[in-house]
C-alpha positions as CSV (number, residue, x, y, z in Angstrom):
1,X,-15.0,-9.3,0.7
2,X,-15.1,-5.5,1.1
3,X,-11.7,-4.6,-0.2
4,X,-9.6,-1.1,-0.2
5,X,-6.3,-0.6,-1.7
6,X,-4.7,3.0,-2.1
7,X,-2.2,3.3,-4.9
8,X,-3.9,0.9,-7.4
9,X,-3.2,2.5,-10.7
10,X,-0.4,0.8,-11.9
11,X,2.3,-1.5,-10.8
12,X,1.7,-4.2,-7.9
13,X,-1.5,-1.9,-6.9
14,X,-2.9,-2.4,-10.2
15,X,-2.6,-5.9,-10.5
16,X,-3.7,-6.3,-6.5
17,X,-7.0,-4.5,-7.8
18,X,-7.7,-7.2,-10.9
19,X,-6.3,-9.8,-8.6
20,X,-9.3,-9.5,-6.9
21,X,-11.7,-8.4,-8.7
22,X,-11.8,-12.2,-10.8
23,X,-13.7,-13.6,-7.5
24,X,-17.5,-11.7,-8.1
25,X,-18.3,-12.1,-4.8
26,X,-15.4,-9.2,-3.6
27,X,-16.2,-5.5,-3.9
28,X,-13.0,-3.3,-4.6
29,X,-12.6,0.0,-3.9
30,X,-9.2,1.5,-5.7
31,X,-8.0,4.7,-5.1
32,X,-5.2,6.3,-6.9
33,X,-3.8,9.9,-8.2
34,X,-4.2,8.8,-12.0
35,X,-7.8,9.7,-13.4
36,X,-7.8,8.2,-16.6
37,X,-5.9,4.8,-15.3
38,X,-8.4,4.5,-12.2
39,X,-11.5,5.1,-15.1
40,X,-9.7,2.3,-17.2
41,X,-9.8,-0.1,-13.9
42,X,-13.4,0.6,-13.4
43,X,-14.2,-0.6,-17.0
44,X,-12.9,-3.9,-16.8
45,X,-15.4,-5.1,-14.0
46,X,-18.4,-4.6,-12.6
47,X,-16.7,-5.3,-9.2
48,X,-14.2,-2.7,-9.6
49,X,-14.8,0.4,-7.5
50,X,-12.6,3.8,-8.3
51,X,-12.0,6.2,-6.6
52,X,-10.1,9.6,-7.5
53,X,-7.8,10.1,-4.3
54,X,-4.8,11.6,-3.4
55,X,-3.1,10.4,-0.2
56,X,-1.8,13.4,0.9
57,X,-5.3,15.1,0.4
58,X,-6.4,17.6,3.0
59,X,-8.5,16.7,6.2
60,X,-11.7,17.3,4.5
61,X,-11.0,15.0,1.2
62,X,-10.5,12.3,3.5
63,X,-13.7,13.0,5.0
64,X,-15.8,12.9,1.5
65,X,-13.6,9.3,1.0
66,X,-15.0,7.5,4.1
67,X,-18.3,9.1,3.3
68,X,-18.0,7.4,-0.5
69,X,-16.7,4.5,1.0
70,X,-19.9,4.3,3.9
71,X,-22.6,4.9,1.1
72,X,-20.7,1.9,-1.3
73,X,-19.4,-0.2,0.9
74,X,-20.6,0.2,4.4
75,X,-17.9,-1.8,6.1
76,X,-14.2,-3.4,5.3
77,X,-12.2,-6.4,5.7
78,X,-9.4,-5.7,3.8
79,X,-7.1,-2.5,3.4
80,X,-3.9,-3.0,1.7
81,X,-1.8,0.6,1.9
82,X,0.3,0.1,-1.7
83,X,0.8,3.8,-2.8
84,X,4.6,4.6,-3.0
85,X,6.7,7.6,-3.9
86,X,10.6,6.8,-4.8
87,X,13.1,9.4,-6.3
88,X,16.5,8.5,-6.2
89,X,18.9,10.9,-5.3
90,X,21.7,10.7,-2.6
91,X,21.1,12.2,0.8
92,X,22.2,15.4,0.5
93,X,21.5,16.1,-3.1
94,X,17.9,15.5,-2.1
95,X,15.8,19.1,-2.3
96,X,13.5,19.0,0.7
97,X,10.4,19.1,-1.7
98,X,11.3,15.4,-2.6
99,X,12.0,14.3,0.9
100,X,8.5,15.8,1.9
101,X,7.1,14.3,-0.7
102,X,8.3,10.9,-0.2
103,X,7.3,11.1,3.7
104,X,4.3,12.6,3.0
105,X,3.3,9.7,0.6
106,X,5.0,7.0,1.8
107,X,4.1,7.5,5.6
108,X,2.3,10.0,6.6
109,X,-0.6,9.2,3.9
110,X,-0.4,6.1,4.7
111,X,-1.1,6.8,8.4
112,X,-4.0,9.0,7.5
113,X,-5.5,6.3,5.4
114,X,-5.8,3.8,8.5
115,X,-6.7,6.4,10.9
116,X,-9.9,7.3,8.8
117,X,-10.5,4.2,7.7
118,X,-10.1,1.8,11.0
119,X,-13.8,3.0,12.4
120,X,-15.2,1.1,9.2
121,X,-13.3,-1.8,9.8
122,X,-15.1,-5.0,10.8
123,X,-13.4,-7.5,13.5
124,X,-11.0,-9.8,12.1
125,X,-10.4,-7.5,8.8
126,X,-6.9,-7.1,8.1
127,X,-4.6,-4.0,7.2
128,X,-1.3,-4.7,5.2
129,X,1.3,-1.7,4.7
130,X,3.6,-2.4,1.9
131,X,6.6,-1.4,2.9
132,X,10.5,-1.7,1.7
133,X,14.0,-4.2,2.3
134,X,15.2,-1.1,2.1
135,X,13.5,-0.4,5.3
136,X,14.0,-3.2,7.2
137,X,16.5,-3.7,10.1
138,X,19.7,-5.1,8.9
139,X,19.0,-5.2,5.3
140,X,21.0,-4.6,3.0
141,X,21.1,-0.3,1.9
142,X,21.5,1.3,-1.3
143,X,22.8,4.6,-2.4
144,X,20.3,6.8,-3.3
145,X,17.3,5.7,-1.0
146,X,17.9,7.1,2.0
147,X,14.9,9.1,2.5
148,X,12.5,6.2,0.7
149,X,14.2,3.6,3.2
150,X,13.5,5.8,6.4
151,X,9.5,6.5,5.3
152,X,9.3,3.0,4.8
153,X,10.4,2.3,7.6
154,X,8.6,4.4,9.7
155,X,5.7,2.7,8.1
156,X,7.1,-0.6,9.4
157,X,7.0,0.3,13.1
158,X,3.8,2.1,13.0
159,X,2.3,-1.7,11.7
160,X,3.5,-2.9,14.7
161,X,2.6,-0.1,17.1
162,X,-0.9,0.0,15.7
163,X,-1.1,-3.9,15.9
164,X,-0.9,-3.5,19.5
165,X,-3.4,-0.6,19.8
166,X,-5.9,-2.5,17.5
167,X,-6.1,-5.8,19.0
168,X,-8.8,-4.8,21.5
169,X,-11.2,-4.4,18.2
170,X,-10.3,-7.4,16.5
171,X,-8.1,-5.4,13.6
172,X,-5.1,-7.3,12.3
173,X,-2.1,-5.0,11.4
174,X,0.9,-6.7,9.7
175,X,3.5,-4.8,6.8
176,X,5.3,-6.7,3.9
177,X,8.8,-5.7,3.2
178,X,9.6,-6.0,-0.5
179,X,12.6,-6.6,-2.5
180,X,13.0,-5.8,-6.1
181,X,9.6,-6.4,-8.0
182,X,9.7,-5.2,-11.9
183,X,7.3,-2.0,-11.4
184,X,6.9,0.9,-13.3
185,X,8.6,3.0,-10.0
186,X,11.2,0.7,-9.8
187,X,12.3,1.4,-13.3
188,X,11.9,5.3,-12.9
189,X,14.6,5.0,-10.7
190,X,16.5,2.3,-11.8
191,X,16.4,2.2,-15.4
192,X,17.8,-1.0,-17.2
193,X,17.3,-2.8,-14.1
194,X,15.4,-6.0,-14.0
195,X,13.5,-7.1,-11.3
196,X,13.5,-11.2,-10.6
197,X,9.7,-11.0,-9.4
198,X,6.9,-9.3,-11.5
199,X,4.0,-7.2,-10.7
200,X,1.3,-9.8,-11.2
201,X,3.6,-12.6,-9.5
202,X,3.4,-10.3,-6.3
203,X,0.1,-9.2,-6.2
204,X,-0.4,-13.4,-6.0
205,X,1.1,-13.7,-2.8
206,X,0.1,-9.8,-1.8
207,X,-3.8,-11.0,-2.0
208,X,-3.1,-14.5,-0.6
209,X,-1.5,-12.7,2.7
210,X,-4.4,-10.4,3.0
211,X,-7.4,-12.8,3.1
212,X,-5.3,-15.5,5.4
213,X,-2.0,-13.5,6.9
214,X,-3.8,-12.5,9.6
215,X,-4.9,-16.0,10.9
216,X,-1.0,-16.5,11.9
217,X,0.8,-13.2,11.8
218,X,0.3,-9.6,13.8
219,X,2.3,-6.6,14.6
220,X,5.1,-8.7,12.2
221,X,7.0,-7.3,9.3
222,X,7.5,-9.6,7.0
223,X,10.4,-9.6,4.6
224,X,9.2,-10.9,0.6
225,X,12.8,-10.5,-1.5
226,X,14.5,-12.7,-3.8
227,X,17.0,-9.6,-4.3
228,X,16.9,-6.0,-2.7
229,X,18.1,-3.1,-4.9
């Protein structure tokens, strides 16, 4: 499978990225902000694609990614939209470089991504947007994530919006709303905190979702949490 997944230098991106890189037959592109990390990736398999990418790159660097992605690739079936941006801060104490930030990389990029990407999608390929509890309808909210809960979940709706305006090509759109996962973001922002799922432990179901979701679930967000900080 012809795989993409943005954000894959550390945390649940990372492990997505080896994940599926131990089946030889899959060709994974990874994108991510981290030079040295994404070279690292690279090294430890032949199927292991990098890419050095910024989501919220201008018009043109998105251009130059789908042309990388055309010459190496030609087509995908998977894109999996993992790159996250958390700084936890209450509402108002938020400066609006932070909130920008956080819609810019947790929304707006992500948006970007799919709308450059979909023309080189093949019928029946599959998008998944990772998105946040602290996003979804009637969870339970936390001080301090205001802004990170409301890009998330703008992410959410535009999965099912875009589930809808796909369907006519055969494009599978669904979004997984996590719960606490022991990340390297999660403990930037929570430090001492420990997570009841690991990385690696979600990446399993993550990649499990993405080659098969899409056989039972559009338009859906789906929430994964043992706990929800």
């Amino acid at each position: 499978m012809r795989i993409l997944i943005n954000g894959g230098t550390r945390g649940i991106g990372r492990e997505l990225v080896l994940k599926f890189a131990d089946n030889k037959s899959n060709q994974v592109l990874v994108t991510g902000r981290n030079k040295q990390m994404l070279e690292e990736l690279g090294s430890l398999s032949k199927n292991i694609i990098p890419y050095h990418f910024d989501i919220t790159a201008s018009e043109n660097q998105y251009k130059l990614l789908v042309e990388y992605v055309l010459k190496t690739s030609g087509q995908l079936e998977i894109l999996i939209n993992c790159s996250g941006y958390l700084k936890s801060a209450g509402f108002i104490e938020t400066d609006q470089e932070d909130a920008r930030k956080m819609m810019e990389t947790n929304f707006f990029g992500p948006a970007r991504m799919i709308r450059n990407m979909k023309p080189l999608m093949s019928e029946n390929s599959h998008i998944i947007n990772i998105t946040s509890m602290g996003g979804y309808q009637g969870s339970a909210k936390f001080h301090g994530m205001s802004y990170y809960s409301a890009s998330k979940a703008a992410l959410a709706c535009l999965s099912e919006c875009l589930a809808l305006e796909f369907s006519g090509s055969k494009i599978f759109v669904n979004a997984l709303a996590l719960g606490a996962v022991q990340t390297e973001m999660l403990q930037e922002a929570f430090p001492g905190y420990v997570a009841p799922v690991t990385a690696k432990d979600m990446a399993e179901f993550i990649a499990e979702f993405a080659i098969n979701g899409h056989k039972y679930f559009n338009g859906k967000i789906l929430p994964v949490a043992l706990s929800t900080p």
